[in-house]
PDB file of N, CA, C and O in Angstrom:
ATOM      1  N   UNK A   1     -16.213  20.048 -11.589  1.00  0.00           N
ATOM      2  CA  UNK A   1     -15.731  20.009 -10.229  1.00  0.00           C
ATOM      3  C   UNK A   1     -15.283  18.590  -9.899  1.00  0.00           C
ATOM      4  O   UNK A   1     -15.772  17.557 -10.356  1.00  0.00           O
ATOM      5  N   UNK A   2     -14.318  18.697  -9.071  1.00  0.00           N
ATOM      6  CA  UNK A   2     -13.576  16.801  -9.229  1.00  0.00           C
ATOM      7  C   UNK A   2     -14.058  16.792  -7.259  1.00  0.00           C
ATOM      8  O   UNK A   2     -14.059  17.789  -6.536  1.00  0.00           O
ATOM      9  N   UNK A   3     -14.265  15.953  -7.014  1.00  0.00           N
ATOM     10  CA  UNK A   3     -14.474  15.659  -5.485  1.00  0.00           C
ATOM     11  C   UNK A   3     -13.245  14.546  -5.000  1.00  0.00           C
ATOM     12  O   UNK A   3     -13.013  13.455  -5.522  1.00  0.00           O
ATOM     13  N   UNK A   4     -12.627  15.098  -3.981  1.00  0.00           N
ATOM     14  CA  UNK A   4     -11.237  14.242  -3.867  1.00  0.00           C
ATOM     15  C   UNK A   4     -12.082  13.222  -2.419  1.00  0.00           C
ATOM     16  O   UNK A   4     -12.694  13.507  -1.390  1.00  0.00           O
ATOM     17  N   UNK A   5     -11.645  11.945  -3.132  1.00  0.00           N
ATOM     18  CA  UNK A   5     -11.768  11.021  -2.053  1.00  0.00           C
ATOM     19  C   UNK A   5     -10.628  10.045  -0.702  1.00  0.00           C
ATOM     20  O   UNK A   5      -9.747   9.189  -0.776  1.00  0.00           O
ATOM     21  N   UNK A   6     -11.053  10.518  -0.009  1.00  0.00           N
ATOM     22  CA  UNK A   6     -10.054   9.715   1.203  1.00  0.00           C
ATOM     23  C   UNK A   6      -9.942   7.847   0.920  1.00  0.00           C
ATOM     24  O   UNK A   6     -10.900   7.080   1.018  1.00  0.00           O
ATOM     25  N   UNK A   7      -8.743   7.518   0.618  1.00  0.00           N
ATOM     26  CA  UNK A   7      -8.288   6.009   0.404  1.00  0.00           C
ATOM     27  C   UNK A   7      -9.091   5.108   1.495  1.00  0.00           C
ATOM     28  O   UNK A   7      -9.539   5.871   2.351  1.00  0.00           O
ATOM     29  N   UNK A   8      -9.332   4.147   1.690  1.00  0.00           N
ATOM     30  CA  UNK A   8      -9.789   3.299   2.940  1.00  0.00           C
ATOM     31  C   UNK A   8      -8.655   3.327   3.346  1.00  0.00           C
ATOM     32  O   UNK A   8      -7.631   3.767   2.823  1.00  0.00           O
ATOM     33  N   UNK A   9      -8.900   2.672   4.652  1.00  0.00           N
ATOM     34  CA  UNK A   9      -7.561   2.122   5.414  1.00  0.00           C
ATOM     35  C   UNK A   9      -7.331   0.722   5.042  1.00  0.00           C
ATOM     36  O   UNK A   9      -8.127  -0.174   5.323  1.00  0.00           O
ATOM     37  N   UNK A  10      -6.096   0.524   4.327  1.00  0.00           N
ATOM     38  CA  UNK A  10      -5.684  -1.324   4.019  1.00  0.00           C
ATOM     39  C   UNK A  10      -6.592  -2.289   5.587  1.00  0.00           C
ATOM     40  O   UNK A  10      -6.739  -1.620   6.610  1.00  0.00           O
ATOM     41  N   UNK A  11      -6.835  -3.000   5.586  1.00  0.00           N
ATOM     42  CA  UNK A  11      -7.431  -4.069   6.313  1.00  0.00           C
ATOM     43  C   UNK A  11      -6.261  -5.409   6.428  1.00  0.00           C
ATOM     44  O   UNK A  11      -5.231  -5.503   5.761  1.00  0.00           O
ATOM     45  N   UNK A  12      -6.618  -6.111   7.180  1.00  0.00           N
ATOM     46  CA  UNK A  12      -6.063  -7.608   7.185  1.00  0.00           C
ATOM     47  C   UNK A  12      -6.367  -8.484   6.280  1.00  0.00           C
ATOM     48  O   UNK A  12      -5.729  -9.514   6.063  1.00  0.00           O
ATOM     49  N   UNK A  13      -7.506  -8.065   5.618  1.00  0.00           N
ATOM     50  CA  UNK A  13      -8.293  -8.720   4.572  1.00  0.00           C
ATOM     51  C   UNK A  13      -7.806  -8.521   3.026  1.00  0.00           C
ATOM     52  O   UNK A  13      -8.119  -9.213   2.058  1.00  0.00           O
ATOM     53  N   UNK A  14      -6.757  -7.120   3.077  1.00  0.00           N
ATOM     54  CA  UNK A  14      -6.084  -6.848   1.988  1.00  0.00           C
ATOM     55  C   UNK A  14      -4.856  -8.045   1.919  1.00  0.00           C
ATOM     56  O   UNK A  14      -4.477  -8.596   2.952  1.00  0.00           O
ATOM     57  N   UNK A  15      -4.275  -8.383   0.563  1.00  0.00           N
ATOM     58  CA  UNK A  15      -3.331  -9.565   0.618  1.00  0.00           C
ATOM     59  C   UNK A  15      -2.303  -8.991   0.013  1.00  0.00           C
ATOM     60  O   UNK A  15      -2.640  -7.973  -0.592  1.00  0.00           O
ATOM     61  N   UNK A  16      -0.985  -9.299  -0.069  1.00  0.00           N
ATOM     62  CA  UNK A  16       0.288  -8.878  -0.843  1.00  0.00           C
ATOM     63  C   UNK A  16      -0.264  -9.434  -2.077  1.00  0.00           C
ATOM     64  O   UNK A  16      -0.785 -10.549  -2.049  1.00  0.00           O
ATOM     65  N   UNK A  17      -0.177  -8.592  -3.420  1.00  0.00           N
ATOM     66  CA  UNK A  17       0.138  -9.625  -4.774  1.00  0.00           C
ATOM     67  C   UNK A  17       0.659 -10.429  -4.860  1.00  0.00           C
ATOM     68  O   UNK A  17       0.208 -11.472  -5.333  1.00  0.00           O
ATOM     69  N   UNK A  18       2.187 -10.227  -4.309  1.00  0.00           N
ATOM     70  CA  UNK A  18       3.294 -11.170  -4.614  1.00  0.00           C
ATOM     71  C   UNK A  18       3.156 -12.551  -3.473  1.00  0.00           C
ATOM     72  O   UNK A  18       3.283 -13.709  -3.871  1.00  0.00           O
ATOM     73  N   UNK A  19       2.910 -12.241  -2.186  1.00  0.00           N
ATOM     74  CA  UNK A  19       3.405 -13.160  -1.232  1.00  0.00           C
ATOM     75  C   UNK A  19       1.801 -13.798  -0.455  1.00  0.00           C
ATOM     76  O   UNK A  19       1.578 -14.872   0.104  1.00  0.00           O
ATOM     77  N   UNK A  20       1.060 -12.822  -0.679  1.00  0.00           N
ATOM     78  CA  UNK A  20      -0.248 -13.333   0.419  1.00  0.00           C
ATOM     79  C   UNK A  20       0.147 -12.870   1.745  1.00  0.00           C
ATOM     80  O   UNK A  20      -0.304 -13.636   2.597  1.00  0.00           O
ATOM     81  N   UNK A  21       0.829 -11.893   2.250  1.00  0.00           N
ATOM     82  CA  UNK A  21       1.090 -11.556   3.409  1.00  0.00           C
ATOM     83  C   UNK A  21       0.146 -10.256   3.493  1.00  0.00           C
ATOM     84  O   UNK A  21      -0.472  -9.976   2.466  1.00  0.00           O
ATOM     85  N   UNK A  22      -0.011  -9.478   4.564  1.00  0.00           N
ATOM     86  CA  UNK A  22      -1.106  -8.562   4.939  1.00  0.00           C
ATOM     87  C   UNK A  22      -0.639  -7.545   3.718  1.00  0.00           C
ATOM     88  O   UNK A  22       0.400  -7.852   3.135  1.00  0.00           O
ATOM     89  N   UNK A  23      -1.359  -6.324   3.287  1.00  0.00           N
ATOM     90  CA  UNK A  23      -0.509  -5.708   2.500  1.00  0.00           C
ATOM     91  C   UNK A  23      -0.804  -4.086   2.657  1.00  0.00           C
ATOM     92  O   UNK A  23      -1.929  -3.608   2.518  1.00  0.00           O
ATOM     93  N   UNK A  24       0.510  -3.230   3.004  1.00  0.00           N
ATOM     94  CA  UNK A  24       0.488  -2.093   3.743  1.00  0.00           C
ATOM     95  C   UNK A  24       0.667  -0.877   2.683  1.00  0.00           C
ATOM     96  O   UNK A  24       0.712   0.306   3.023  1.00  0.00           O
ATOM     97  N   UNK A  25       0.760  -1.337   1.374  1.00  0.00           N
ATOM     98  CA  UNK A  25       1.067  -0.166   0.331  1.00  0.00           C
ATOM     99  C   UNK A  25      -0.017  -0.600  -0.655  1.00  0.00           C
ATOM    100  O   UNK A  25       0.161  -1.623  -1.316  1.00  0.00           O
ATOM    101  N   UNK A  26      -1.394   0.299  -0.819  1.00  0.00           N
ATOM    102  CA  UNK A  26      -1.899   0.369  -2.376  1.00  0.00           C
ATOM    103  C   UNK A  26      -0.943   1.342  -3.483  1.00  0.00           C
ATOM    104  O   UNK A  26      -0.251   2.310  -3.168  1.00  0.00           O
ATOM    105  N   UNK A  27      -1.154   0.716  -4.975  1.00  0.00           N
ATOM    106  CA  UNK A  27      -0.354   1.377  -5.850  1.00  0.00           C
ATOM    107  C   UNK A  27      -1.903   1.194  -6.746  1.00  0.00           C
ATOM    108  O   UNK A  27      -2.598   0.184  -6.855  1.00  0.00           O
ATOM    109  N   UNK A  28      -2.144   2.754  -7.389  1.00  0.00           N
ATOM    110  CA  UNK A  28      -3.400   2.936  -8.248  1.00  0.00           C
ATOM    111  C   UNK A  28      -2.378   2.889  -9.506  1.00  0.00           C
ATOM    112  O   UNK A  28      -1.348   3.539  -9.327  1.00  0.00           O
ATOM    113  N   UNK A  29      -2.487   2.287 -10.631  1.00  0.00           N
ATOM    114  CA  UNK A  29      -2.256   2.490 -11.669  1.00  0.00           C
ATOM    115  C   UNK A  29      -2.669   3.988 -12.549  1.00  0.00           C
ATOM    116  O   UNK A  29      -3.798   4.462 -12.686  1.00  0.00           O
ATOM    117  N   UNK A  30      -1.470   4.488 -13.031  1.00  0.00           N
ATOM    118  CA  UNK A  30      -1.957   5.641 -14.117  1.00  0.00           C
ATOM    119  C   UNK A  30      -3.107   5.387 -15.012  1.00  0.00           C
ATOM    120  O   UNK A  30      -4.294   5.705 -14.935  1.00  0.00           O
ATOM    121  N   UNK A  31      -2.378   4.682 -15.938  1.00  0.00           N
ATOM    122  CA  UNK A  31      -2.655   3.929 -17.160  1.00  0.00           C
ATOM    123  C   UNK A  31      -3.953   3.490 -17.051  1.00  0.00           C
ATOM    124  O   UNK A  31      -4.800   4.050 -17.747  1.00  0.00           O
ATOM    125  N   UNK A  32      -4.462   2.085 -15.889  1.00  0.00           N
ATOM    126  CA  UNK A  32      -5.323   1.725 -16.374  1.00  0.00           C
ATOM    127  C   UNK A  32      -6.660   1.810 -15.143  1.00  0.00           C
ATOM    128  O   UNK A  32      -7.796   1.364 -15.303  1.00  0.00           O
ATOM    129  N   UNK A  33      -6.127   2.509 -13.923  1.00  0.00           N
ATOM    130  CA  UNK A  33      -6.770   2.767 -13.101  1.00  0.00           C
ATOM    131  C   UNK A  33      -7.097   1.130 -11.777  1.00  0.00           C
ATOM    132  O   UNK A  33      -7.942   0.953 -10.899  1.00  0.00           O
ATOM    133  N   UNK A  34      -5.917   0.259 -12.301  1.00  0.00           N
ATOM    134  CA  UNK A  34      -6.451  -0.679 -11.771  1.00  0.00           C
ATOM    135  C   UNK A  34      -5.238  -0.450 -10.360  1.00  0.00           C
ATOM    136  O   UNK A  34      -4.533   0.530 -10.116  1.00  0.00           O
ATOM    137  N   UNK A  35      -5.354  -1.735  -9.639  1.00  0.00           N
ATOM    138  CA  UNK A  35      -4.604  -1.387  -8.293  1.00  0.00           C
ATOM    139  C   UNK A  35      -3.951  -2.272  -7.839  1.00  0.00           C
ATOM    140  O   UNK A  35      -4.388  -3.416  -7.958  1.00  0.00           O
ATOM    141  N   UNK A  36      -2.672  -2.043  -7.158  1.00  0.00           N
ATOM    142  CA  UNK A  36      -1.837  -3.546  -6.843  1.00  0.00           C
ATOM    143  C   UNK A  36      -1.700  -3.315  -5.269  1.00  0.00           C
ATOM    144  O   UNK A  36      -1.549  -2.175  -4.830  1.00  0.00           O
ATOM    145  N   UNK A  37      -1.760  -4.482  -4.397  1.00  0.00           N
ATOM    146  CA  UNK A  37      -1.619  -4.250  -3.296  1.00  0.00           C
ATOM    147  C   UNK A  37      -0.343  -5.137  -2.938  1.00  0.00           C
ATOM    148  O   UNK A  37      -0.244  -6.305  -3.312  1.00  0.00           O
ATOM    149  N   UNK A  38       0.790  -4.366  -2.051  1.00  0.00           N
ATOM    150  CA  UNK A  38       1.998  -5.114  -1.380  1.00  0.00           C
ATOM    151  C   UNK A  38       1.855  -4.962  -0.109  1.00  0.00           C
ATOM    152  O   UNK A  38       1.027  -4.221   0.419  1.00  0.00           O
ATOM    153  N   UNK A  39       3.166  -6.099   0.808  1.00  0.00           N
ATOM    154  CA  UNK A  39       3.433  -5.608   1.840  1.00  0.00           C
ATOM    155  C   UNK A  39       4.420  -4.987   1.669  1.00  0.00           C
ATOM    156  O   UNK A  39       4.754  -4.757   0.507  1.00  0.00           O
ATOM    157  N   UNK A  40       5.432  -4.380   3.044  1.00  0.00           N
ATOM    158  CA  UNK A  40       6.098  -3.459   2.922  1.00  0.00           C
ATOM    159  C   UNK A  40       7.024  -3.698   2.335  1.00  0.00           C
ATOM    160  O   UNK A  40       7.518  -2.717   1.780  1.00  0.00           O
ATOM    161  N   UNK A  41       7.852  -5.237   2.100  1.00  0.00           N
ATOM    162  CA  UNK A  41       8.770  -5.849   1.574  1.00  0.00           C
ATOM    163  C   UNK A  41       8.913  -5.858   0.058  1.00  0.00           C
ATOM    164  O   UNK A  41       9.943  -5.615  -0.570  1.00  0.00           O
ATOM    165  N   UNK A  42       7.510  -6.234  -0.513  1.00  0.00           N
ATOM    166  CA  UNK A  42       7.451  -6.136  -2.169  1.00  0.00           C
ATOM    167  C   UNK A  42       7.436  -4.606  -2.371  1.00  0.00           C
ATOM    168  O   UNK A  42       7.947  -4.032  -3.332  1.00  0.00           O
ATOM    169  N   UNK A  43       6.796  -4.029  -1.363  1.00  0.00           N
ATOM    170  CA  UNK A  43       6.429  -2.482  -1.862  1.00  0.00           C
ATOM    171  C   UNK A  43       7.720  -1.701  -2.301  1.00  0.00           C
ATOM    172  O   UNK A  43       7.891  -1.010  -3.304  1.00  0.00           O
ATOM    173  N   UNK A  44       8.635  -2.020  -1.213  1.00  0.00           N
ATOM    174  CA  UNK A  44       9.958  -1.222  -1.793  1.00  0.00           C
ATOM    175  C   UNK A  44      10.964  -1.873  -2.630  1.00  0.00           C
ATOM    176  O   UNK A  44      11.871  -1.184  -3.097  1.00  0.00           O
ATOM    177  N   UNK A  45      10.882  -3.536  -2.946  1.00  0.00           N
ATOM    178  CA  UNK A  45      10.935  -4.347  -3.893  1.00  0.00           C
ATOM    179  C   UNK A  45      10.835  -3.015  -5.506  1.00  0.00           C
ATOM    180  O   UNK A  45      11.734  -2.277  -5.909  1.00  0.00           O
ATOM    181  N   UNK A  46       9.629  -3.151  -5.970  1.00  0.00           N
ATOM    182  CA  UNK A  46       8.886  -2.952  -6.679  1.00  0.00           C
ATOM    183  C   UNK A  46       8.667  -1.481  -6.810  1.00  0.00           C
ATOM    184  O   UNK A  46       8.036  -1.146  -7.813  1.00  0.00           O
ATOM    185  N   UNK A  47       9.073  -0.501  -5.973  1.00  0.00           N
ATOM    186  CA  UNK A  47       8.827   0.897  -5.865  1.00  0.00           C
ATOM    187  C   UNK A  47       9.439   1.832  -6.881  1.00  0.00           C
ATOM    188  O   UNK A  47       8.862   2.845  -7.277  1.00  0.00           O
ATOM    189  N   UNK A  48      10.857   1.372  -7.358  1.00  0.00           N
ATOM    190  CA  UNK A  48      11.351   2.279  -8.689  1.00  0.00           C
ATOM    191  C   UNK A  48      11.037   1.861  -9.564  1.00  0.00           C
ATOM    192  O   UNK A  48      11.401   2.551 -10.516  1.00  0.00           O
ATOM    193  N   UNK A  49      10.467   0.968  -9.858  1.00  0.00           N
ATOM    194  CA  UNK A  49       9.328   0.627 -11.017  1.00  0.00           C
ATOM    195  C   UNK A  49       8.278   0.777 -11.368  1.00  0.00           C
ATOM    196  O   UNK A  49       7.881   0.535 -12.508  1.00  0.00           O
ATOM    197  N   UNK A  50       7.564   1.243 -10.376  1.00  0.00           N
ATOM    198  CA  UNK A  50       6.042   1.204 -10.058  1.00  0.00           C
ATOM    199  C   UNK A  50       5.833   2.893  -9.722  1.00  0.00           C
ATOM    200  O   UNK A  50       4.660   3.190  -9.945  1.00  0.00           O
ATOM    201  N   UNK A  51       6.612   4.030  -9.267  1.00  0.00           N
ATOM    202  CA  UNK A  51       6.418   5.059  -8.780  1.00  0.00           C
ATOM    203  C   UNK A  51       5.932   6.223  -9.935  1.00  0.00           C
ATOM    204  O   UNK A  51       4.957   6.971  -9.857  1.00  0.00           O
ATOM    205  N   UNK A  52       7.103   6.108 -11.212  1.00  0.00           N
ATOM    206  CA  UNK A  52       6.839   6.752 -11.782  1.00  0.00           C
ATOM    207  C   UNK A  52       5.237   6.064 -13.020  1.00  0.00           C
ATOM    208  O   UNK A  52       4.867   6.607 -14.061  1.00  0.00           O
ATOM    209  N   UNK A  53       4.838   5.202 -12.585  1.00  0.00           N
ATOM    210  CA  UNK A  53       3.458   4.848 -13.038  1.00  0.00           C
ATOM    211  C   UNK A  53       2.154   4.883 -12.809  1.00  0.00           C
ATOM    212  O   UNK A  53       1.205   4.761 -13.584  1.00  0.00           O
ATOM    213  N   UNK A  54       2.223   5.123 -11.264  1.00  0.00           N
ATOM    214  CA  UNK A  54       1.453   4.885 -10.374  1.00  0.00           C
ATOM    215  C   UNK A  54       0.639   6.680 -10.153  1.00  0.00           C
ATOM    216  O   UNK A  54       1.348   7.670  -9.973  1.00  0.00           O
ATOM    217  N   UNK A  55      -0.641   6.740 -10.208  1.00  0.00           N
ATOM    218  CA  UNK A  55      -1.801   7.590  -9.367  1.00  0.00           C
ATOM    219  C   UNK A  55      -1.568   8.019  -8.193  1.00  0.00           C
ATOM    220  O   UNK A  55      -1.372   9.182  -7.839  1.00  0.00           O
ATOM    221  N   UNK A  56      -1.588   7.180  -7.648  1.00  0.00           N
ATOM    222  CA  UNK A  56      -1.889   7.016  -6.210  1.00  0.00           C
ATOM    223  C   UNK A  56      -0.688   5.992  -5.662  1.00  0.00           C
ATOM    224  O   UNK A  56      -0.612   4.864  -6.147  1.00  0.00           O
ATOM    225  N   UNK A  57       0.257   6.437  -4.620  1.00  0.00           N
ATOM    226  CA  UNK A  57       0.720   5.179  -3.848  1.00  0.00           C
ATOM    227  C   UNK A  57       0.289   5.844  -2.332  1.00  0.00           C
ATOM    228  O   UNK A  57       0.507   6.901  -1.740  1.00  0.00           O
ATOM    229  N   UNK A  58      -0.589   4.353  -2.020  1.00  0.00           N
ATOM    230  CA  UNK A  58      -0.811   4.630  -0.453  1.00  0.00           C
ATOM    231  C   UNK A  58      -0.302   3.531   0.600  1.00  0.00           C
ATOM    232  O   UNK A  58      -0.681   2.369   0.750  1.00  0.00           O
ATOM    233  N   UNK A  59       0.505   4.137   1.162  1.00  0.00           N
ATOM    234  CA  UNK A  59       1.650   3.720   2.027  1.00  0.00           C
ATOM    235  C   UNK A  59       1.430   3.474   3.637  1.00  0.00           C
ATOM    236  O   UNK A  59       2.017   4.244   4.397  1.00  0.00           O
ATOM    237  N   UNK A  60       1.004   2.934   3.922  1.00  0.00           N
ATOM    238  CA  UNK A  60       0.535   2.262   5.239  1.00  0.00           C
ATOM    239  C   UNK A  60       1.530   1.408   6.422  1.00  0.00           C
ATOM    240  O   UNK A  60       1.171   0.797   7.428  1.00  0.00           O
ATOM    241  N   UNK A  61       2.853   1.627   5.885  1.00  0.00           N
ATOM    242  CA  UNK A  61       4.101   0.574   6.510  1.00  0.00           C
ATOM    243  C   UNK A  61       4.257   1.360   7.960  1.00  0.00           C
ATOM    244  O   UNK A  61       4.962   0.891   8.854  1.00  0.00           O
ATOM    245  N   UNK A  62       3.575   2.520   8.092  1.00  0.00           N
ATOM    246  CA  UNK A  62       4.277   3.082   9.328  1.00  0.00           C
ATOM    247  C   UNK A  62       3.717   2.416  10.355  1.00  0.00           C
ATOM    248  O   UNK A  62       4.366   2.416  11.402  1.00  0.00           O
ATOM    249  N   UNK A  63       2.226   1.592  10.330  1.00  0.00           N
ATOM    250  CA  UNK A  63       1.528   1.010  11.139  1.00  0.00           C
ATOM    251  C   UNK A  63       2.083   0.160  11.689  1.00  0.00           C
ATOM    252  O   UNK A  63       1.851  -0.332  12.793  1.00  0.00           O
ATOM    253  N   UNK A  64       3.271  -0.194  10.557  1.00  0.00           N
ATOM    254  CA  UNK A  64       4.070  -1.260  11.092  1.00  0.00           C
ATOM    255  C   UNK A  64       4.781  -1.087  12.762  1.00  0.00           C
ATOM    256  O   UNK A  64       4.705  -1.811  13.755  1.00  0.00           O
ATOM    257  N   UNK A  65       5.265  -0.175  12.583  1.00  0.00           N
ATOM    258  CA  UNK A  65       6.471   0.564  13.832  1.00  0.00           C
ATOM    259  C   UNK A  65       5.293   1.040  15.509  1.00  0.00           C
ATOM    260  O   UNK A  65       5.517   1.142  16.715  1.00  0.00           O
ATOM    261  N   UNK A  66       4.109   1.197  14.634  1.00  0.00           N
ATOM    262  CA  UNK A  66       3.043   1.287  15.294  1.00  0.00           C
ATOM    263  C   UNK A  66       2.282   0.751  16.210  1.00  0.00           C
ATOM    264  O   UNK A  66       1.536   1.339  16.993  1.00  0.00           O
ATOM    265  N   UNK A  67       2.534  -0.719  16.076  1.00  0.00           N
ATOM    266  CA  UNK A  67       2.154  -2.096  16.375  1.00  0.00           C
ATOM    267  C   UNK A  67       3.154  -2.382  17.312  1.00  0.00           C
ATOM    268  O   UNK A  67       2.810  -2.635  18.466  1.00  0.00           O
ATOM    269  N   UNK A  68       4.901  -2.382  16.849  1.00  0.00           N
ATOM    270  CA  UNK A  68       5.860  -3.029  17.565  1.00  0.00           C
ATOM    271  C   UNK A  68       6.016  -1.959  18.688  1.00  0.00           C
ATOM    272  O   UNK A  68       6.229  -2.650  19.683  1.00  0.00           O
ATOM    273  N   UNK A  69       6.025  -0.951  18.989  1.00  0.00           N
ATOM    274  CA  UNK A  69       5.506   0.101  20.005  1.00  0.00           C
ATOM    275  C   UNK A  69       4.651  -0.206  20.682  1.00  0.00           C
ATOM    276  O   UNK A  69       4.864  -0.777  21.752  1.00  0.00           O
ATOM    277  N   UNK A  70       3.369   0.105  20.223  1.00  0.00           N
ATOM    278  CA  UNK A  70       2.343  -0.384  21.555  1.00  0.00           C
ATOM    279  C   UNK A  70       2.769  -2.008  22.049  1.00  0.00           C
ATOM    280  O   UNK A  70       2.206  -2.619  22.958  1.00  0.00           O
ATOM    281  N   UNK A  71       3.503  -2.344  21.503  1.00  0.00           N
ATOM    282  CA  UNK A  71       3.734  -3.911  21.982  1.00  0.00           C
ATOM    283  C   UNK A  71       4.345  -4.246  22.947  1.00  0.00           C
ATOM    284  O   UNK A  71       4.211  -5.194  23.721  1.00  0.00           O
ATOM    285  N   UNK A  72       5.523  -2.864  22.848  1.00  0.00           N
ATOM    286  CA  UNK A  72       6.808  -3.100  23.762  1.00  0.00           C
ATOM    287  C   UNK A  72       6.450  -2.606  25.164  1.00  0.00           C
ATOM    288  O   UNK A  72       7.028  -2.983  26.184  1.00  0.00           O
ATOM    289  N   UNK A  73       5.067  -1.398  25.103  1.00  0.00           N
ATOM    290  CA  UNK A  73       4.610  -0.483  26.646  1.00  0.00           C
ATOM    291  C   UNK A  73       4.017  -2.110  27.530  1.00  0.00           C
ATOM    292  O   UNK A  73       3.579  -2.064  28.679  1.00  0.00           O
TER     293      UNK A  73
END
């Protein structure tokens, strides 16, 4: 029996690989089970490379639009 687990929610505390900026996309590796974290910029950077490799991509950029909304009320 496999038990499916719910992702955390990325934090502020999560960092881009590439840049050190907050980072809104986890990518689980197939292969080796390990995990890369981007922001939304590297994420789609890096996305036709990384998609067909990847477990898991968890995609968190909508928070983005999320933020600039409640910002604007």
């Amino acid at each position: 029996m496999t038990t499916a687990v719910a992702p955390r929610e990325l934090t502020a505390m999560d960092r881009c690989d590439r840049c050190g900026a907050q980072a809104y996309v986890r990518v689980v590796l197939a292969s080796s089970g390990g995990e890369l974290l981007f922001c939304g910029h590297h994420a789609r950077q890096h996305e036709p490379q990384l998609r067909s490799k990847a477990s898991e991509w968890q995609d968190e950029t909508g928070r983005l639009t999320e933020k600039a909304g409640a910002n604007a009320e």
